[in-house]
N, CA, C and O of each residue as an XYZ file, in Angstrom:
412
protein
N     -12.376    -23.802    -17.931
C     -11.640    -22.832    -18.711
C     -12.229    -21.431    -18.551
O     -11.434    -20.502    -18.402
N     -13.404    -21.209    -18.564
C     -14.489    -19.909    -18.577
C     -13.565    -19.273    -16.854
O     -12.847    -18.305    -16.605
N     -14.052    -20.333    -16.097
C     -13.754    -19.380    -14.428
C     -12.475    -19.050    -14.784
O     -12.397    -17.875    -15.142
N     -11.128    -19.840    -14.827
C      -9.816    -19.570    -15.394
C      -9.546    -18.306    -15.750
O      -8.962    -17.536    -14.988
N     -10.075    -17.871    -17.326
C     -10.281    -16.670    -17.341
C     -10.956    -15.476    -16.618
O     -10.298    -14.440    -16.529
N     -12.383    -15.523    -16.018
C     -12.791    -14.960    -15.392
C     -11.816    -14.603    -14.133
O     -11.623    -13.398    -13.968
N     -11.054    -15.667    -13.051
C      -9.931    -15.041    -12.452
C      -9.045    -14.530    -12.673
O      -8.625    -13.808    -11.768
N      -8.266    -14.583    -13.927
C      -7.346    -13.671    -14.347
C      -7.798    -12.166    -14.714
O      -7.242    -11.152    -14.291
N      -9.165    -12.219    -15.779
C      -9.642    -10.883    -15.586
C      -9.319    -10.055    -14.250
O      -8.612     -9.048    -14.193
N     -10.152    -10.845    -12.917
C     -10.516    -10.218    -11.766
C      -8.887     -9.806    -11.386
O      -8.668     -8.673    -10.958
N      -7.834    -10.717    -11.552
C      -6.531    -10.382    -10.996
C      -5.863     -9.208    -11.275
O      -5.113     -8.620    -10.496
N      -6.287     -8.713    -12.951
C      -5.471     -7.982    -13.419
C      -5.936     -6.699    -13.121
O      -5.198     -5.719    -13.028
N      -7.704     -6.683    -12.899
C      -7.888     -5.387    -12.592
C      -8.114     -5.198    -11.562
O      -8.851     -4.247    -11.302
N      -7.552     -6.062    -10.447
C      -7.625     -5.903     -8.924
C      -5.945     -4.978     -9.100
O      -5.752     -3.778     -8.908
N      -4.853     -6.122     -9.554
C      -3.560     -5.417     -9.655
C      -3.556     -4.381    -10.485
O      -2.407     -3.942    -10.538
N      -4.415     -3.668    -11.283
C      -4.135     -2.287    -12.369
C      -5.234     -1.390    -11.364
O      -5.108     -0.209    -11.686
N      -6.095     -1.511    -10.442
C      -6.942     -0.647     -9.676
C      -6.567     -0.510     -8.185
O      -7.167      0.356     -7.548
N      -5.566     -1.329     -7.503
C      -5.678     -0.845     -6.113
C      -4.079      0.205     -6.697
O      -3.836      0.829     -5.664
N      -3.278      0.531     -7.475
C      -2.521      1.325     -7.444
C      -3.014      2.581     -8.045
O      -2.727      3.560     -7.358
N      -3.705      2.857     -9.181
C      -4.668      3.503     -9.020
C      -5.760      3.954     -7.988
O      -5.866      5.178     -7.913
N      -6.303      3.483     -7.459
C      -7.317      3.763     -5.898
C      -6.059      4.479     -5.016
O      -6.194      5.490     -4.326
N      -4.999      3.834     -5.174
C      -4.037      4.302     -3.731
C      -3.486      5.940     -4.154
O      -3.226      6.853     -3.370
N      -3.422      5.945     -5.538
C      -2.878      7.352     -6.183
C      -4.337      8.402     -5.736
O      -4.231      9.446     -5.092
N      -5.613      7.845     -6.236
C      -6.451      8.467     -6.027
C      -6.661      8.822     -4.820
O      -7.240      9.908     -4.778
N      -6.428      8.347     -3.745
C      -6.839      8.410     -2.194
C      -5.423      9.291     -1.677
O      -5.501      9.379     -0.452
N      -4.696      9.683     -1.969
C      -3.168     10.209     -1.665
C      -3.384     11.551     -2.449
O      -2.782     12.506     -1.957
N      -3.842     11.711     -3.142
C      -4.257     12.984     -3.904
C      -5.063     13.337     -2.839
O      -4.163     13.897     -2.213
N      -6.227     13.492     -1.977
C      -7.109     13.854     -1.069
C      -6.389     14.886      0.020
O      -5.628     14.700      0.970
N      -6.894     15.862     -0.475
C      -6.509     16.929      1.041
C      -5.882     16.536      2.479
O      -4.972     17.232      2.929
N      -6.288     15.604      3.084
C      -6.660     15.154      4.110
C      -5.708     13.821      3.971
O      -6.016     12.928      3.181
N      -4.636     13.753      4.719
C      -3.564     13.014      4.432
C      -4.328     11.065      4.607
O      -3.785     10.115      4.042
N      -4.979     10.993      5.056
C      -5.664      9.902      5.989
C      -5.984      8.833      4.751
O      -5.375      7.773      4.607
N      -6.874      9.231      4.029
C      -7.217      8.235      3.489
C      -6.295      7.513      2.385
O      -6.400      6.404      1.862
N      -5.309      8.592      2.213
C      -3.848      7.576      1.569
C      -3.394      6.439      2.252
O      -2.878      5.498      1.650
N      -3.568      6.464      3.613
C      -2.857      5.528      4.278
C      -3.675      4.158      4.814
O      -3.220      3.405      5.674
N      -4.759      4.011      4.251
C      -5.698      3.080      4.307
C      -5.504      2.002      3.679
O      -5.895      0.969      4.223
N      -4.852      1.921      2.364
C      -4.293      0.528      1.744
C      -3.033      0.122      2.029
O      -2.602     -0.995      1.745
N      -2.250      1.216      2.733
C      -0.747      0.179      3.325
C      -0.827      0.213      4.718
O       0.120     -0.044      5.461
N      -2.130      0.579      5.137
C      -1.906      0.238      6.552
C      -2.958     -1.387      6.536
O      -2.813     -2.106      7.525
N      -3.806     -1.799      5.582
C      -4.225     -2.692      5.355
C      -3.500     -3.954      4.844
O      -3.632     -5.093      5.292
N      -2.817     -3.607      3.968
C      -1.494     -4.514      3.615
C      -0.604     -4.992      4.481
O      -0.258     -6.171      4.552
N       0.003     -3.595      5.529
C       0.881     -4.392      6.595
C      -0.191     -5.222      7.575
O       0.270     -6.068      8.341
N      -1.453     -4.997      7.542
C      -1.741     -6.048      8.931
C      -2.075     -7.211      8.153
O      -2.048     -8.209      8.873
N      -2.434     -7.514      6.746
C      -2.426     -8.836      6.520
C      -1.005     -9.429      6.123
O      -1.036    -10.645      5.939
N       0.244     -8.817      5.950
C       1.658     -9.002      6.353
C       1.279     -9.821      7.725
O       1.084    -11.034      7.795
N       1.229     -9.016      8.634
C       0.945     -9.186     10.232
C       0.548    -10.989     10.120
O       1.189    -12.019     10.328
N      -0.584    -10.734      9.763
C      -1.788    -12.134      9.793
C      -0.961    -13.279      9.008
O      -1.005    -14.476      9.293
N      -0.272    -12.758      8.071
C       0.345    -14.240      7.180
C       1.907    -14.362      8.094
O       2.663    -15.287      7.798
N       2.311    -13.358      9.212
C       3.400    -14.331     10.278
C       2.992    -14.553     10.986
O       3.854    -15.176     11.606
N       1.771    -14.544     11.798
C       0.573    -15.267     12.651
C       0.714    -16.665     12.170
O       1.165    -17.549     12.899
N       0.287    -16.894     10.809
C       0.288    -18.110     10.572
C       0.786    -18.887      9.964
O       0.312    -19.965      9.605
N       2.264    -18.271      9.669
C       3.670    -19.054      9.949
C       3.672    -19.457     11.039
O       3.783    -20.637     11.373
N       3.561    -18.619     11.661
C       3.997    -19.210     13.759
C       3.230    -20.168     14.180
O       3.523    -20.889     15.134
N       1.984    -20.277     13.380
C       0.984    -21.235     13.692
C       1.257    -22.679     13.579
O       1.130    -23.768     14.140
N       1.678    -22.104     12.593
C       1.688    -23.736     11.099
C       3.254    -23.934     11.689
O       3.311    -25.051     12.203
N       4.029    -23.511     11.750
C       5.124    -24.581     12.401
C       5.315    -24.766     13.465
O       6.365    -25.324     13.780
N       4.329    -24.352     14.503
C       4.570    -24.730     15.840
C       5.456    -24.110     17.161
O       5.333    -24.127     18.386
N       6.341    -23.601     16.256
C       7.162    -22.446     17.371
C       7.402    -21.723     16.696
O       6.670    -21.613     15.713
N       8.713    -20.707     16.863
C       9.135    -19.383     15.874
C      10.194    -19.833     15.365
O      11.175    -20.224     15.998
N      10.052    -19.806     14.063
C      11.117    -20.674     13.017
C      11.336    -19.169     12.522
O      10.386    -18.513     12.096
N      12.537    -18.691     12.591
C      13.073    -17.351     12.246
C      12.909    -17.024     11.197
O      12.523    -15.892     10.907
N      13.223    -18.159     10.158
C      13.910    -17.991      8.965
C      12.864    -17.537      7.732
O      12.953    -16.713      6.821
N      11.586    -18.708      8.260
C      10.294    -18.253      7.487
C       9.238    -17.374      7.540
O       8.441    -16.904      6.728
N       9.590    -17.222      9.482
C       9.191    -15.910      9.896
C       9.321    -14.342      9.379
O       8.542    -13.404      9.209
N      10.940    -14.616      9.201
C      11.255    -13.415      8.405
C      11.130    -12.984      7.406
O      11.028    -11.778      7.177
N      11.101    -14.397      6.110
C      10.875    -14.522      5.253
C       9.393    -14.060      4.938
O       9.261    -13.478      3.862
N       8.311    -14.224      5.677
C       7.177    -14.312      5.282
C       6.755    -12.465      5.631
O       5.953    -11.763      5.014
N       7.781    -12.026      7.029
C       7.272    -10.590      7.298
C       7.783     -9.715      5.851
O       6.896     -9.044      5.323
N       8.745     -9.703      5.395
C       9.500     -9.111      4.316
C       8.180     -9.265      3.079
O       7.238     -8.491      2.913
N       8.493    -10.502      2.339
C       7.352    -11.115      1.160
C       6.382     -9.891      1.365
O       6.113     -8.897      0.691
N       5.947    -10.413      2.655
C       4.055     -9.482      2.539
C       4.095     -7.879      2.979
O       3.083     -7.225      3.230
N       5.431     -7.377      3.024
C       5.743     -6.130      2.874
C       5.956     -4.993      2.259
O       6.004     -3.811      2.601
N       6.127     -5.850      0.840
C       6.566     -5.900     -0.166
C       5.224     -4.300     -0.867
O       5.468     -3.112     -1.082
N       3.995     -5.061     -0.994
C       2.507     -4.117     -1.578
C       2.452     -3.325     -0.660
O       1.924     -2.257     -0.970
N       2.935     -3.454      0.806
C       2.851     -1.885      1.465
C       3.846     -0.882      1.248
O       3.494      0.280      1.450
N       4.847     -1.069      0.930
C       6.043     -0.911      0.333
C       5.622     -0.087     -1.069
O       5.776      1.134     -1.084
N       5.218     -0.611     -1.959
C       4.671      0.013     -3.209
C       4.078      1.140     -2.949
O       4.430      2.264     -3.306
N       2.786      0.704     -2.058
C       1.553      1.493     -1.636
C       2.613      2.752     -1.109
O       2.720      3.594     -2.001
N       3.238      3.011     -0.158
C       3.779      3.806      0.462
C       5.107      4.758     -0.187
O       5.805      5.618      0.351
N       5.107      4.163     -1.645
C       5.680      4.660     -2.286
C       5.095      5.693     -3.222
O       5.853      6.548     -3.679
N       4.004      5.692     -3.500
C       2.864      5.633     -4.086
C       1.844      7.142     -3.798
O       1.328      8.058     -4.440
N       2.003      6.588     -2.200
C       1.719      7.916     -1.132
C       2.860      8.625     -1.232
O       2.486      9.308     -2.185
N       3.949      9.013     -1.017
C       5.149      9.235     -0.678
C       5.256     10.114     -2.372
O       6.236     10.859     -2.354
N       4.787     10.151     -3.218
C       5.319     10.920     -4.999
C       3.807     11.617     -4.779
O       3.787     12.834     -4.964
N       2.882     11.153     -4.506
C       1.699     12.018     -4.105
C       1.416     12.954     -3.528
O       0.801     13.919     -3.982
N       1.929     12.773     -2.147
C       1.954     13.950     -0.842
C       2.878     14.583     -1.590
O       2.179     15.520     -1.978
N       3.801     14.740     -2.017
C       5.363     15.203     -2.410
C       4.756     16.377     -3.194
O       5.010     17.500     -2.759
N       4.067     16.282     -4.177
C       3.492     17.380     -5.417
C       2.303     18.332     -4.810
O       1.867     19.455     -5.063
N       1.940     17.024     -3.643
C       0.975     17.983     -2.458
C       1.742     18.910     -2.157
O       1.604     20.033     -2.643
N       2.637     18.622     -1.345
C       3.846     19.760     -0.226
C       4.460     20.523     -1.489
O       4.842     21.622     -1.085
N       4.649     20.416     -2.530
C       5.395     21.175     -3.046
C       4.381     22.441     -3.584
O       4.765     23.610     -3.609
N       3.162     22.048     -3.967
C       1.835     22.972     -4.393
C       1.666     23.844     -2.967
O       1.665     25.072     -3.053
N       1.516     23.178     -1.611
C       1.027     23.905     -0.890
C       2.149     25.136     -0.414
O       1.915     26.263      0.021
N       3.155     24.605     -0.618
C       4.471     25.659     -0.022
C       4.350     27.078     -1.397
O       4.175     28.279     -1.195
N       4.500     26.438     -2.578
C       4.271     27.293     -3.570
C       3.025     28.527     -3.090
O       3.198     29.698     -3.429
N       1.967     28.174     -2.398
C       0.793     28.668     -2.200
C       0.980     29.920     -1.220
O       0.426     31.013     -1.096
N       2.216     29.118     -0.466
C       1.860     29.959      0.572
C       3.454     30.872      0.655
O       3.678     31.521      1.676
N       4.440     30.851     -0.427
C       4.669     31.517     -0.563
C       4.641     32.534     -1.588
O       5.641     33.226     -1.780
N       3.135     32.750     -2.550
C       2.717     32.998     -3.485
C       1.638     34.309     -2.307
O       1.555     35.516     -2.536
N       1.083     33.696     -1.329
C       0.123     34.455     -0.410
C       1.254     35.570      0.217
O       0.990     36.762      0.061
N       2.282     35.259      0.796
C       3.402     35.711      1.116
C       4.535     37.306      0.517
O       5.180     38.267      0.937
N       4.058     36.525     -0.826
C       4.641     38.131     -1.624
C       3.360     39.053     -1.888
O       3.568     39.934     -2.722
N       2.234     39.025     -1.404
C       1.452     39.833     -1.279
C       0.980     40.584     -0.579
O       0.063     41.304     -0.973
């Protein structure tokens, strides 16, 4: 019962901190390190139709597809995430520089 809980703890603040971390890292000057948790997400996407293809032996379309979509899903978020971030970026920096502009 103790571990039980102890994994749900770990779940909830894994799921309430990597969207947080991803906001935090998308805020950063430097466009790059926003793109570090959905470019991590799509390759373990990647890795879980690896081993669909594995586990049934040839290319079964259906679960193939099924499984690329599913695990697309948190890069998808993530990139949404980035995407309202950069956005208030570009809109601050244009402000900036046409603020430098009337001067």
């Amino acid at each position: 019962m103790l571990l039980a809980s102890r994994t749900l703890i770990l779940m909830l603040v894994l799921l309430a901190g990597v969207p947080i971390l991803q906001a935090f890292l998308s805020r950063r000057e430097s466009r790059w390190p926003g793109l570090v948790l959905p470019l991590l997400t799509f390759l373990y996407s990647l890795v879980m139709v690896c081993s669909v293809t594995a586990y049934e032996g040839g290319i079964p379309w259906g679960p193939l597809l099924a499984s690329f979509v599913l695990g697309n899903i948190p890069t998808a978020v993530l990139l949404a995430i980035y995407a309202a971030c950069r956005e208030k970026f570009r809109k601050r920096s244009e402000l900036d520089k046409t603020r430098i502009n009337d001067l």
